[in-house]
MDAnalysis code that builds the backbone (N, CA, C; Angstrom):
import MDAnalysis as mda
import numpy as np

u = mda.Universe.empty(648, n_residues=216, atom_resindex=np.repeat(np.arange(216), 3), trajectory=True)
u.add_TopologyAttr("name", ["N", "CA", "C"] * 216)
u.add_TopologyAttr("resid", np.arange(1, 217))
u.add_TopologyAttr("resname", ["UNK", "UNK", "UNK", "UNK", "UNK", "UNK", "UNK", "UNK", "UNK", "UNK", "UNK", "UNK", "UNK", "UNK", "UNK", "UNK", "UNK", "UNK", "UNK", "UNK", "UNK", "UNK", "UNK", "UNK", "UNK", "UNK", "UNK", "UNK", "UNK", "UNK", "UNK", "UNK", "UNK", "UNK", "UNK", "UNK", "UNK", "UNK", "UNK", "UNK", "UNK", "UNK", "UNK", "UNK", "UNK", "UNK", "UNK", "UNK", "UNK", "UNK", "UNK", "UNK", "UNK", "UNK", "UNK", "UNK", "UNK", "UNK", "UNK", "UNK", "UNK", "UNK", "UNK", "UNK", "UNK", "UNK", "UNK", "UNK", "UNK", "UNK", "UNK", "UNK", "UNK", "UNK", "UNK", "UNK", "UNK", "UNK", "UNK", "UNK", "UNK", "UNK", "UNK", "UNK", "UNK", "UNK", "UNK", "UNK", "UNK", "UNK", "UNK", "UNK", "UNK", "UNK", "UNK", "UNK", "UNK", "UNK", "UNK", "UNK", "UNK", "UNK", "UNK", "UNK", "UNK", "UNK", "UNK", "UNK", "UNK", "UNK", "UNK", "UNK", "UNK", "UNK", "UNK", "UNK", "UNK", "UNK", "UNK", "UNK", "UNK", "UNK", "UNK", "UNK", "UNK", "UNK", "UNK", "UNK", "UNK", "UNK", "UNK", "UNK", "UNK", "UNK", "UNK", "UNK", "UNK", "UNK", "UNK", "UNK", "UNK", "UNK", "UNK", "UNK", "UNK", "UNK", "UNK", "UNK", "UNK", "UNK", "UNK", "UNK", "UNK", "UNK", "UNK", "UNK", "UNK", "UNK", "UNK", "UNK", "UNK", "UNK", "UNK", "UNK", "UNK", "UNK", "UNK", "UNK", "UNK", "UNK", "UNK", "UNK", "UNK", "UNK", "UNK", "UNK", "UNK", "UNK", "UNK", "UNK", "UNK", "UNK", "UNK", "UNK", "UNK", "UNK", "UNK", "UNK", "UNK", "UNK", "UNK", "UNK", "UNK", "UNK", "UNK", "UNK", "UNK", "UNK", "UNK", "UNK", "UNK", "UNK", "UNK", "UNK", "UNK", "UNK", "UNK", "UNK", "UNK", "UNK", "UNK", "UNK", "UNK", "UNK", "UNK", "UNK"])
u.atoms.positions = np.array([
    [45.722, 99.010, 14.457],
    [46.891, 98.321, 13.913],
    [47.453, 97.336, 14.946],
    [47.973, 96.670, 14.413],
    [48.821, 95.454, 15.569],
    [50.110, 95.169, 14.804],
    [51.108, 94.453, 15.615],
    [52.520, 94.212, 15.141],
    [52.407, 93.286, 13.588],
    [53.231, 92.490, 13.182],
    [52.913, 91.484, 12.342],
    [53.112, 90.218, 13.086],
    [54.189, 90.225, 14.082],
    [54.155, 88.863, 14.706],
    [52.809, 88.640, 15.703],
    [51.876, 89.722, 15.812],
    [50.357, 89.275, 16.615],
    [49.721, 88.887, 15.655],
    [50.148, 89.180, 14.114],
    [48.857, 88.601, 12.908],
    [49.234, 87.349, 13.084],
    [50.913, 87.059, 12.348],
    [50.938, 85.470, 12.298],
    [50.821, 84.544, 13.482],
    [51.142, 84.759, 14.491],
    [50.079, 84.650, 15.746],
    [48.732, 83.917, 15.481],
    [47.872, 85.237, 15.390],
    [46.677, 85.015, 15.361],
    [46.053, 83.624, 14.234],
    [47.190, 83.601, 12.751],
    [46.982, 82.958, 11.414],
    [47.260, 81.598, 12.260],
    [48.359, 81.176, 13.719],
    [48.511, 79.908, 13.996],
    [47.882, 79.618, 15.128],
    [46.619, 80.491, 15.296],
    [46.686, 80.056, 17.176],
    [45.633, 78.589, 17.098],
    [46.073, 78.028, 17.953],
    [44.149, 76.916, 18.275],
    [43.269, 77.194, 17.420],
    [42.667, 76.111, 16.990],
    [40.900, 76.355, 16.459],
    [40.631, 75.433, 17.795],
    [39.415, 75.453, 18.032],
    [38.603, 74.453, 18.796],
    [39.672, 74.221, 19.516],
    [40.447, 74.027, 20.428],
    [41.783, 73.540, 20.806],
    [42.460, 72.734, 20.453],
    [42.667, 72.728, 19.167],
    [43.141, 72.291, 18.527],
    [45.033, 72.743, 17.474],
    [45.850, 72.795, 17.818],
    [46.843, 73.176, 17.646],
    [47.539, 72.710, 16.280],
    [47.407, 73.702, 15.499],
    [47.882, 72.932, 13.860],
    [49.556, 72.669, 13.839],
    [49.595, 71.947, 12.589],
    [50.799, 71.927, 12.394],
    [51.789, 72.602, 11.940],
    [51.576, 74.137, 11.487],
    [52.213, 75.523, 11.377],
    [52.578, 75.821, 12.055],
    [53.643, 76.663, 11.708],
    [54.323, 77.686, 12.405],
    [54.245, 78.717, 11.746],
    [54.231, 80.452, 12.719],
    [54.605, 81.517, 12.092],
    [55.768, 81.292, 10.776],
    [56.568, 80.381, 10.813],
    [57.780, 80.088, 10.297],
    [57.409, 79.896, 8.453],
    [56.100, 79.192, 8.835],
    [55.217, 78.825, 7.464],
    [54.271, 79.704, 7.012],
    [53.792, 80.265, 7.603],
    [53.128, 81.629, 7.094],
    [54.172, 82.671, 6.165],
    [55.276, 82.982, 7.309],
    [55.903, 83.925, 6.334],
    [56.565, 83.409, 5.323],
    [57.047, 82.403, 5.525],
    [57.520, 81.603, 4.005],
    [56.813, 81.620, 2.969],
    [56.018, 81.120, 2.979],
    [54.527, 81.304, 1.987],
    [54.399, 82.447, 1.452],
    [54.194, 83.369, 2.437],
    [54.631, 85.445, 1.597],
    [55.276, 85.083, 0.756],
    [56.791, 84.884, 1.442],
    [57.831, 85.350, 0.785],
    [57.656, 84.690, -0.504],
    [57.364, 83.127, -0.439],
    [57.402, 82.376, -1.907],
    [55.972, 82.804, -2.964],
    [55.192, 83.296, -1.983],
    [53.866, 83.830, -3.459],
    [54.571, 85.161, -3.715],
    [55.354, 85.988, -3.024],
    [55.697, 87.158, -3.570],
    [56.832, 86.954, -4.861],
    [57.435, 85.838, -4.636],
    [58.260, 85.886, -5.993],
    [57.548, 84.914, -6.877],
    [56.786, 83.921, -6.716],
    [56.577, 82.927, -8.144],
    [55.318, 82.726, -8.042],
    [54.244, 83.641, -7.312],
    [52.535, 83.161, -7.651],
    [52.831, 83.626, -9.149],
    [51.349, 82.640, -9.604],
    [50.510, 81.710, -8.829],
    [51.336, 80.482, -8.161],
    [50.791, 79.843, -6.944],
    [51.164, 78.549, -6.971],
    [50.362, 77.266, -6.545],
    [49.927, 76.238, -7.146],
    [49.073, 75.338, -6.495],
    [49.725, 74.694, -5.274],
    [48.383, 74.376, -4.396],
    [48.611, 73.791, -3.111],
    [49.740, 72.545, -2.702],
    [50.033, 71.647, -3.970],
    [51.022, 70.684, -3.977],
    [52.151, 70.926, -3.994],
    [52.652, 72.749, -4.618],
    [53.616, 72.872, -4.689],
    [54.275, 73.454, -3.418],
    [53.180, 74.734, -2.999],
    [53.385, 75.294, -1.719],
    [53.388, 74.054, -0.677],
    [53.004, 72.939, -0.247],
    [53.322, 72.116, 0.653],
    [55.063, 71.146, 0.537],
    [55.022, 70.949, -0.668],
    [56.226, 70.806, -1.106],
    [57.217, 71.678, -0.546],
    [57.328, 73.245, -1.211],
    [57.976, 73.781, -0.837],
    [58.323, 73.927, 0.985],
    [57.149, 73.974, 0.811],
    [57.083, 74.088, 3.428],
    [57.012, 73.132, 4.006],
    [57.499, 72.238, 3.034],
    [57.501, 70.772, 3.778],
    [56.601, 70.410, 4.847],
    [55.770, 70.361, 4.619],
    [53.963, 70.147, 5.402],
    [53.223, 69.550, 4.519],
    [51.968, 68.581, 4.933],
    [51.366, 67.449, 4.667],
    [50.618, 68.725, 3.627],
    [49.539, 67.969, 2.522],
    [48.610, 68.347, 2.145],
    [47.402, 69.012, 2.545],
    [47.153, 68.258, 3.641],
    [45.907, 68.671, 4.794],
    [46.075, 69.938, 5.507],
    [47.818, 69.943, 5.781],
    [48.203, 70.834, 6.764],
    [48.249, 72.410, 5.910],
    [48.486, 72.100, 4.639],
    [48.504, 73.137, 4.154],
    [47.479, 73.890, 3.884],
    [46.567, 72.870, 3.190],
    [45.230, 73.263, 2.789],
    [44.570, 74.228, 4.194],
    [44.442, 73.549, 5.140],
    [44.371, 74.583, 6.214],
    [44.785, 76.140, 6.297],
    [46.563, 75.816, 6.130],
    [47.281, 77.265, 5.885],
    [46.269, 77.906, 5.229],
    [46.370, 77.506, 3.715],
    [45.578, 78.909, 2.518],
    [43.895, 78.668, 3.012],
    [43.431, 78.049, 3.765],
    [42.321, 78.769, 4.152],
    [42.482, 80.481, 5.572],
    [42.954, 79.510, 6.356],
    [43.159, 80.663, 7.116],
    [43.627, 81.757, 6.811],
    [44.620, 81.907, 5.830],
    [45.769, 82.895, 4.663],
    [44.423, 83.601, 4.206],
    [43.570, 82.780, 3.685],
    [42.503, 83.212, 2.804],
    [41.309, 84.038, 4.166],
    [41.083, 83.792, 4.900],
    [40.466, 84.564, 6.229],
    [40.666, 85.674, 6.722],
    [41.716, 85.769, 6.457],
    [42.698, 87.051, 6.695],
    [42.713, 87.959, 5.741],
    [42.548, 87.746, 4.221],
    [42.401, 88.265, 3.349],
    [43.453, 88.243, 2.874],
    [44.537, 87.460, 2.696],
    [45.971, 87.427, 2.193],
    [46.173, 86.899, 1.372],
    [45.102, 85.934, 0.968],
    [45.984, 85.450, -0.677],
    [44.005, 85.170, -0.937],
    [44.315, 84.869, -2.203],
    [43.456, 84.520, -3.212],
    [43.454, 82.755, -3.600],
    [42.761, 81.779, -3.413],
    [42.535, 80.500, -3.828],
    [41.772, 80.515, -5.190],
    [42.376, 80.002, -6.460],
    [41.734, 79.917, -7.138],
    [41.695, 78.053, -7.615],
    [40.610, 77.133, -7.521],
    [40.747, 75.732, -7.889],
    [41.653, 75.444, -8.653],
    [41.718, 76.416, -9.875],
    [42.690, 76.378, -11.485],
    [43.719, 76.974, -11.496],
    [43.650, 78.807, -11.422],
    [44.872, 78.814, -11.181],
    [46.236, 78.552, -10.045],
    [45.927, 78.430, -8.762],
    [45.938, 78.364, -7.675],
    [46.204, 79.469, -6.667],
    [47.094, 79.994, -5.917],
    [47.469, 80.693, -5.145],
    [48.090, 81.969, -5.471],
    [47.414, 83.295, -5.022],
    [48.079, 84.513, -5.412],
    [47.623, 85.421, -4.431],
    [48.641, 86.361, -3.567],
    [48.307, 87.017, -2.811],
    [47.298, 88.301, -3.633],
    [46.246, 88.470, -2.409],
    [46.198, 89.700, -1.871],
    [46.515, 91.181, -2.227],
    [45.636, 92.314, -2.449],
    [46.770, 93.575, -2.516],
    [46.628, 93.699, -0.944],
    [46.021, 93.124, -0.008],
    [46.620, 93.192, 1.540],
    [47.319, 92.594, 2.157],
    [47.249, 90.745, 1.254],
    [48.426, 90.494, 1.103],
    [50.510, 90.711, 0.755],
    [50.080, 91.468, -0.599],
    [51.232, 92.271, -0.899],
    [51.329, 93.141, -0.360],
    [50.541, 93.785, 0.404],
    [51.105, 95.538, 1.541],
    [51.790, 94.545, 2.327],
    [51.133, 93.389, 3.041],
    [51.861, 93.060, 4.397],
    [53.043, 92.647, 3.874],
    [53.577, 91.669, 2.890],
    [55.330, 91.272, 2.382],
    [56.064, 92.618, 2.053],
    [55.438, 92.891, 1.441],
    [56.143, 94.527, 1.272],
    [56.688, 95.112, 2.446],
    [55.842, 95.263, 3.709],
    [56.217, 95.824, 4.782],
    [57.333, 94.899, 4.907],
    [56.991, 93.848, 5.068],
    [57.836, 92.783, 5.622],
    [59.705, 92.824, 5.050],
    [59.476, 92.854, 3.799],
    [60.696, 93.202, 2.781],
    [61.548, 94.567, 3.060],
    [60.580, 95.069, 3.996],
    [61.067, 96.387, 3.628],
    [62.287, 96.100, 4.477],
    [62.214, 95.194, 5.768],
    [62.824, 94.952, 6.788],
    [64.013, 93.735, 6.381],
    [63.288, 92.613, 5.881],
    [63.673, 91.622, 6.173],
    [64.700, 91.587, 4.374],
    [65.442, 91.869, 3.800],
    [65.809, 92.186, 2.495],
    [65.665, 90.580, 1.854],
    [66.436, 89.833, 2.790],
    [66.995, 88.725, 1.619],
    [66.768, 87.709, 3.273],
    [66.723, 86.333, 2.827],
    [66.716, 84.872, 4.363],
    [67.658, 83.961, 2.490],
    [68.414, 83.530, 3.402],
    [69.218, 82.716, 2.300],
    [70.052, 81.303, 3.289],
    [69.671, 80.292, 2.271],
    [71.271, 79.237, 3.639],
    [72.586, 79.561, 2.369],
    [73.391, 79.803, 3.910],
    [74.654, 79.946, 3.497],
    [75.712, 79.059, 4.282],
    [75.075, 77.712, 4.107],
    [75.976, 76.709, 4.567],
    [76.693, 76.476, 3.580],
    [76.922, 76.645, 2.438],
    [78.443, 76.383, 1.652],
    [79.282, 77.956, 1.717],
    [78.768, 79.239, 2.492],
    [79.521, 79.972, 2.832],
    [79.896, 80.124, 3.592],
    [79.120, 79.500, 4.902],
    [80.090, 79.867, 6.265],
    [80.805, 78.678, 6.124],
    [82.248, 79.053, 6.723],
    [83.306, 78.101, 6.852],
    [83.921, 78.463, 7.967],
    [85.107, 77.365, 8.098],
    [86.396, 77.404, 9.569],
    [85.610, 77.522, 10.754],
    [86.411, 78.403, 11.556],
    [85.568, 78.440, 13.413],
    [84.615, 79.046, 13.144],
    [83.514, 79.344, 12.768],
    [82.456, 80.645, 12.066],
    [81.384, 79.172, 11.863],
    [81.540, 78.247, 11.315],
    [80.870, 76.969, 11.139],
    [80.619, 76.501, 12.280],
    [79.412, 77.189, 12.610],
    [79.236, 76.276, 14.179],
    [78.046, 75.015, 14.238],
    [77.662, 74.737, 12.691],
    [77.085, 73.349, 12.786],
    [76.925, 73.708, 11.588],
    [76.301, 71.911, 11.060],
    [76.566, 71.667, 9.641],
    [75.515, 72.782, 8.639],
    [74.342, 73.448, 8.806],
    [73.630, 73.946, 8.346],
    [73.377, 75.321, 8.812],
    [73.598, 76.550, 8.514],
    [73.390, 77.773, 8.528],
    [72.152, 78.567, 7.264],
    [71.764, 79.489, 8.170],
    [70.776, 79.987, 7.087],
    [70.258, 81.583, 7.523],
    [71.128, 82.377, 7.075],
    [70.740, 83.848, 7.189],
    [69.809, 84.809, 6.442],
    [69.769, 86.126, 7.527],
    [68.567, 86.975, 7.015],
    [69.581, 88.478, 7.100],
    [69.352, 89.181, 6.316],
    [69.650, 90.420, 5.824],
    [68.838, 91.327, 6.170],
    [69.041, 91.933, 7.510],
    [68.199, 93.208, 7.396],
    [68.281, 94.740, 7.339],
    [67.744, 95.041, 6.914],
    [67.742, 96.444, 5.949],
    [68.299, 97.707, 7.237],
    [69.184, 98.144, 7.038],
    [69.969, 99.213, 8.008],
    [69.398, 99.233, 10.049],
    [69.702, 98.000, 9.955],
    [69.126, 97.723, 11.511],
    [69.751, 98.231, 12.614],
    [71.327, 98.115, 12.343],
    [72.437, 98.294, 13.201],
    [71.749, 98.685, 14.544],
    [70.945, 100.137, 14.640],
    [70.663, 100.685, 16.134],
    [68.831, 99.863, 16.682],
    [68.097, 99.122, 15.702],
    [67.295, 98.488, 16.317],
    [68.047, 97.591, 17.244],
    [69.190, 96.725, 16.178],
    [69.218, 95.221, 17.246],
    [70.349, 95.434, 18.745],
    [70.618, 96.777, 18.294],
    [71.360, 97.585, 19.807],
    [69.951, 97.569, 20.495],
    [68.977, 97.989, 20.464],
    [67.906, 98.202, 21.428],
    [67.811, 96.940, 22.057],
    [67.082, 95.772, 20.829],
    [66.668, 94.770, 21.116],
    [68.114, 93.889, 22.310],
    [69.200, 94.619, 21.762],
    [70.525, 93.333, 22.440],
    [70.899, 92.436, 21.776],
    [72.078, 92.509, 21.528],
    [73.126, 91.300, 20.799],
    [72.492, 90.013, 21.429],
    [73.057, 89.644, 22.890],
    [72.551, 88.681, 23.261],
    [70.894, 88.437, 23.652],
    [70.347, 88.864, 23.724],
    [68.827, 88.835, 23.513],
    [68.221, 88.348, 22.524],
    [68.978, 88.522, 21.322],
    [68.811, 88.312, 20.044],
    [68.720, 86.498, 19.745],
    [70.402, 86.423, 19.970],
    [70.771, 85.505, 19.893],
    [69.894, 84.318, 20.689],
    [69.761, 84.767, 22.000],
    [69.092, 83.970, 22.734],
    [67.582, 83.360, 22.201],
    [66.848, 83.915, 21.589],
    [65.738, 84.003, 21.157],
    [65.949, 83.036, 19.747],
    [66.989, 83.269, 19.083],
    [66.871, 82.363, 17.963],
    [67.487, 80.658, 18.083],
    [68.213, 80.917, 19.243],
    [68.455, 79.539, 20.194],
    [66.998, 78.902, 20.616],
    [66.156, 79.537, 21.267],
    [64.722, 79.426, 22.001],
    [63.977, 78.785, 21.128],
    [64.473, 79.689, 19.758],
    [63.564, 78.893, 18.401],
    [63.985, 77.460, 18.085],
    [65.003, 77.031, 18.672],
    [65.584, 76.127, 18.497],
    [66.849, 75.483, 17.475],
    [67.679, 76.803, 17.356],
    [68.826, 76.862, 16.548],
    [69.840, 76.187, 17.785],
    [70.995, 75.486, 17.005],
    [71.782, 75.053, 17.725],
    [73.104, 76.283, 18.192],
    [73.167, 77.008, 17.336],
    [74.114, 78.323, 17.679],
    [73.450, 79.741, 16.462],
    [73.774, 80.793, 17.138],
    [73.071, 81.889, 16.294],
    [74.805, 82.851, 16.246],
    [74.699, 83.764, 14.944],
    [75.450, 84.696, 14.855],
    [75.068, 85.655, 14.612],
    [75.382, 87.136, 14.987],
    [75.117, 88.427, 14.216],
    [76.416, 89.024, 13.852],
    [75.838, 89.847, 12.665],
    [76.913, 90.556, 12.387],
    [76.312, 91.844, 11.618],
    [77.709, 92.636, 11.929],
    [77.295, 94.207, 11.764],
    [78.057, 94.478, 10.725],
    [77.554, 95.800, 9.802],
    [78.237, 96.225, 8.871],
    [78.665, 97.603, 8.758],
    [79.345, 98.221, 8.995],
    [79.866, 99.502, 8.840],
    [80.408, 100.374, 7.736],
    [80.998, 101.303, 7.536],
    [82.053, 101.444, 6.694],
    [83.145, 101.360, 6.484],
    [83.657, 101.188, 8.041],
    [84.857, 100.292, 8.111],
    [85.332, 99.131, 8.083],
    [84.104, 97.861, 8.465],
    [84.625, 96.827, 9.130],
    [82.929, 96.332, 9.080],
    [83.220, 94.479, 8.608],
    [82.496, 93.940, 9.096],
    [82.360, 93.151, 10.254],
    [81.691, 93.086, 11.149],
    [82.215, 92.537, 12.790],
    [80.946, 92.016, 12.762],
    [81.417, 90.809, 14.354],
    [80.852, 90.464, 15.363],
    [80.613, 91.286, 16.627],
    [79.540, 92.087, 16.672],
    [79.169, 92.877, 17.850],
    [79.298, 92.270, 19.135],
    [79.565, 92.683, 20.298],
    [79.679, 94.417, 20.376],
    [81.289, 94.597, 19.930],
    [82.235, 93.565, 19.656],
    [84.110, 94.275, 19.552],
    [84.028, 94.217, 18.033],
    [84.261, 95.510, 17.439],
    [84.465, 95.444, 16.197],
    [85.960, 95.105, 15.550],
    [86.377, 94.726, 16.552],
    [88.231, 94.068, 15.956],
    [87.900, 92.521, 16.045],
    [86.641, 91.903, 16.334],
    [86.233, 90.479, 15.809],
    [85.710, 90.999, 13.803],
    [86.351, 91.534, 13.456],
    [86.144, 91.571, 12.129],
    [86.464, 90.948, 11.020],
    [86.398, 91.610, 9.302],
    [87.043, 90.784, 8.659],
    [88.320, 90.002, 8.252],
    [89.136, 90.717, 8.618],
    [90.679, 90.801, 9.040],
    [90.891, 89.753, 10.102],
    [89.933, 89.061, 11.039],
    [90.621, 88.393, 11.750],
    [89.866, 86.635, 11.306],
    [88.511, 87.346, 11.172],
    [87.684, 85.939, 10.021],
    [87.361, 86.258, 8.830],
    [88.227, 86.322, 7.987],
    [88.062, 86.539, 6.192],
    [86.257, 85.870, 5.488],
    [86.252, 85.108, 6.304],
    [84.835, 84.633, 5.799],
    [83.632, 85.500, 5.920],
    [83.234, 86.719, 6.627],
    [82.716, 87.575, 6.928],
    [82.501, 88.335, 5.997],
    [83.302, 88.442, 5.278],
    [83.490, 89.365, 4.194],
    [82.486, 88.722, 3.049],
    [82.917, 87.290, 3.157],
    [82.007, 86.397, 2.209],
    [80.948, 86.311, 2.353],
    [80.488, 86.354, 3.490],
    [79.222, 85.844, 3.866],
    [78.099, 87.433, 3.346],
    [79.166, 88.597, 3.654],
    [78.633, 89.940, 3.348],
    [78.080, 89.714, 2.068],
    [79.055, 89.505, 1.416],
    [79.512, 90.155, -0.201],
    [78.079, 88.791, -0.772],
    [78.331, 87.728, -0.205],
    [77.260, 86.791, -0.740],
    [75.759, 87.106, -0.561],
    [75.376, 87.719, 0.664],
    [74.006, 88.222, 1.145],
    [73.900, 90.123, 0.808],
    [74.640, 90.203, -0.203],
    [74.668, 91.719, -1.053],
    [74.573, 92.846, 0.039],
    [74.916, 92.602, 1.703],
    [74.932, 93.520, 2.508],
    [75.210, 94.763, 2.581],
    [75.041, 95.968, 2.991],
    [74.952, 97.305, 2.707],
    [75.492, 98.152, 3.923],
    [76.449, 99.324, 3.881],
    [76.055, 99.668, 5.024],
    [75.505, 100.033, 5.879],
    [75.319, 99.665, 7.311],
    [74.574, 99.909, 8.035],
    [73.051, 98.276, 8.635],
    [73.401, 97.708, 7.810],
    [73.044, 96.184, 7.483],
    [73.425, 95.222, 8.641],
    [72.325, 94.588, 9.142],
    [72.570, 93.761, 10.032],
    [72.367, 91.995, 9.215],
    [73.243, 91.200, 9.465],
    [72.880, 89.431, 9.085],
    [72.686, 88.952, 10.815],
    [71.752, 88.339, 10.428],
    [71.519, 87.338, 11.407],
    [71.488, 85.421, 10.993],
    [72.729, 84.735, 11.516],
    [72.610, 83.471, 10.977],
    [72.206, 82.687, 12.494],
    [71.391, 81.361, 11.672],
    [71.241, 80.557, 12.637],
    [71.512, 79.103, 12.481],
    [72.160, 78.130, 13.064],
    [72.929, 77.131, 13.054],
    [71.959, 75.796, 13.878],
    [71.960, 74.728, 13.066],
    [71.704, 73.764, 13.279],
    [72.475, 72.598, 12.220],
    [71.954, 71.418, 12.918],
    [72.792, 70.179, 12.221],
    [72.060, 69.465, 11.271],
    [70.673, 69.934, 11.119],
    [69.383, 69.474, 10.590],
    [69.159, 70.918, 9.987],
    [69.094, 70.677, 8.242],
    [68.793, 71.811, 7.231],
    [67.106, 72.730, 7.892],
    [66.310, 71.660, 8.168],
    [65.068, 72.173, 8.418],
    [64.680, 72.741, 9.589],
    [65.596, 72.931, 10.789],
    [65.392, 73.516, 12.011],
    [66.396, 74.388, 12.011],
    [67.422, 74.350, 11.411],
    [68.005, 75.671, 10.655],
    [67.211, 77.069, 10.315],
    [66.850, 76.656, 9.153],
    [65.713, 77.223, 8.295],
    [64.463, 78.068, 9.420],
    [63.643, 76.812, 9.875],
    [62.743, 77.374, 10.819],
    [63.342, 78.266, 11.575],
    [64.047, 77.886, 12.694],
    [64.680, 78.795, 13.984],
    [65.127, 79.874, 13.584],
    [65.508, 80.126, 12.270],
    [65.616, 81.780, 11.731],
    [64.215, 82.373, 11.440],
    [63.368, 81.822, 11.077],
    [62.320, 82.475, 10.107],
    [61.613, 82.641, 11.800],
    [61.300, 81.714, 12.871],
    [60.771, 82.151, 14.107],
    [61.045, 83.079, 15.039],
    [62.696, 83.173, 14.760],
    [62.938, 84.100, 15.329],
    [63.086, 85.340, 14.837],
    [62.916, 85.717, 13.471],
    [62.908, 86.748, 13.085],
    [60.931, 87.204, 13.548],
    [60.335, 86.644, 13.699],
    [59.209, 86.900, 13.952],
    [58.899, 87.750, 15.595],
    [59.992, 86.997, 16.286],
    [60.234, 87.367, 17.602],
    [60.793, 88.435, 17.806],
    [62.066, 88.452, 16.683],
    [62.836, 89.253, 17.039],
    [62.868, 90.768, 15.977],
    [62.594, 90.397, 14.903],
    [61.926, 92.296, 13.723],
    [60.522, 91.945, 13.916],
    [59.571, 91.603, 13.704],
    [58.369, 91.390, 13.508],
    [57.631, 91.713, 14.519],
    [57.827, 91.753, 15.379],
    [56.966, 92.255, 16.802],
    [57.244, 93.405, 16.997],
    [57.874, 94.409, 16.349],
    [58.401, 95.650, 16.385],
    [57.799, 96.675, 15.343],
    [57.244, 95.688, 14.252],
    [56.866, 95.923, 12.874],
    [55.140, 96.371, 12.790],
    [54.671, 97.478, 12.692],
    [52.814, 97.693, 12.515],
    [52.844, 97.375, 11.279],
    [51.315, 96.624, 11.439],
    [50.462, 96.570, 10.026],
    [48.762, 97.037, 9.739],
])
């Protein structure tokens, strides 16, 4: 067995030395989007991952190497049942990635584009991993500011002071109640000024940061 962030790894490393235009960031996107609307043809999935034609076509071969999805000329794209074990695992962790730039608001808005991930009763992983460790890493990915937040039964907070809660930023509550958070539920948002390095710098760093923790 190996983590999942050594597969998608492996799905982006060099050919020939040659360095594609993927990211882990596009691999798991791709899961996530054949897990809710396969089939899908190649025009749409590039569309959706905003990547050239060529670049993609690449993706679902290598996808297809791995044994993760299925290419069909006609119908087009459909995972895998080793495909679907690995999103599944993945889901099990990762619940919901959503932008919630028309929900974060006031001082909490730390650039024009936000885009969070919901993960499934994390609270004492991302204590292991570190608040700031965390954060740092989804900066690395190249977010312009990162947030976490914790969910309890008392209080939704900004770790580690749980009196940075809802009561003192009402929007927290929103951002909860909008990403269907649970207790015991960790969000992780990441901030940029550009929708698409937003987007990425969460999905990379969740790779860094649950995914390398994760067997498959």
């Amino acid at each position: 067995m190996i983590t999942v962030s050594e597969l998608l790894e492996n799905i982006v490393a060099p050919h020939k030395g040659v360095k594609p235009s993927f990211e882990p960031y596009h691999v798991l996107k791709t899961l996530m989007i054949l897990r809710e609307k396969e089939p899908l043809g190649r025009h749409v999935l590039s569309k959706q991952l905003s990547l050239g034609i060529s670049s993609t076509r690449t993706l679902m071969k290598r996808l297809r190497v791995h044994n993760l999805i299925n290419v069909d000329p006609i119908g087009g794209c459909t995972l895998t049942s080793k495909g679907k074990s690995l999103i599944d695992s993945i889901v099990s962790v990762i619940k919901r990635i959503d932008n919630v730039s028309d929900i974060v608001e006031g001082v909490l808005k730390l650039a024009k584009y936000a885009y969070a991930a919901l993960l499934n009763n994390y609270k004492n992983n991302m204590l292991s991993i570190g608040i700031s460790n965390a954060r740092d890493i989804l900066i690395s990915c190249g977010a312009k500011a990162a947030l976490i937040i914790f969910i309890n039964e008392h209080h939704i907070y900004i770790p580690p002071d749980d009196k940075l809660n809802e009561k003192v930023y009402p929007v927290l509550a929103n951002i909860a109640r909008y990403m269907e958070a649970l207790y015991g539920d960790v969000i992780l948002i990441s901030y940029s000024d550009k929708d698409a390095i937003a987007e990425s710098s969460l999905y990379n760093g969740l790779v860094h940061i649950v995914l390398r923790n994760l067997l498959f």
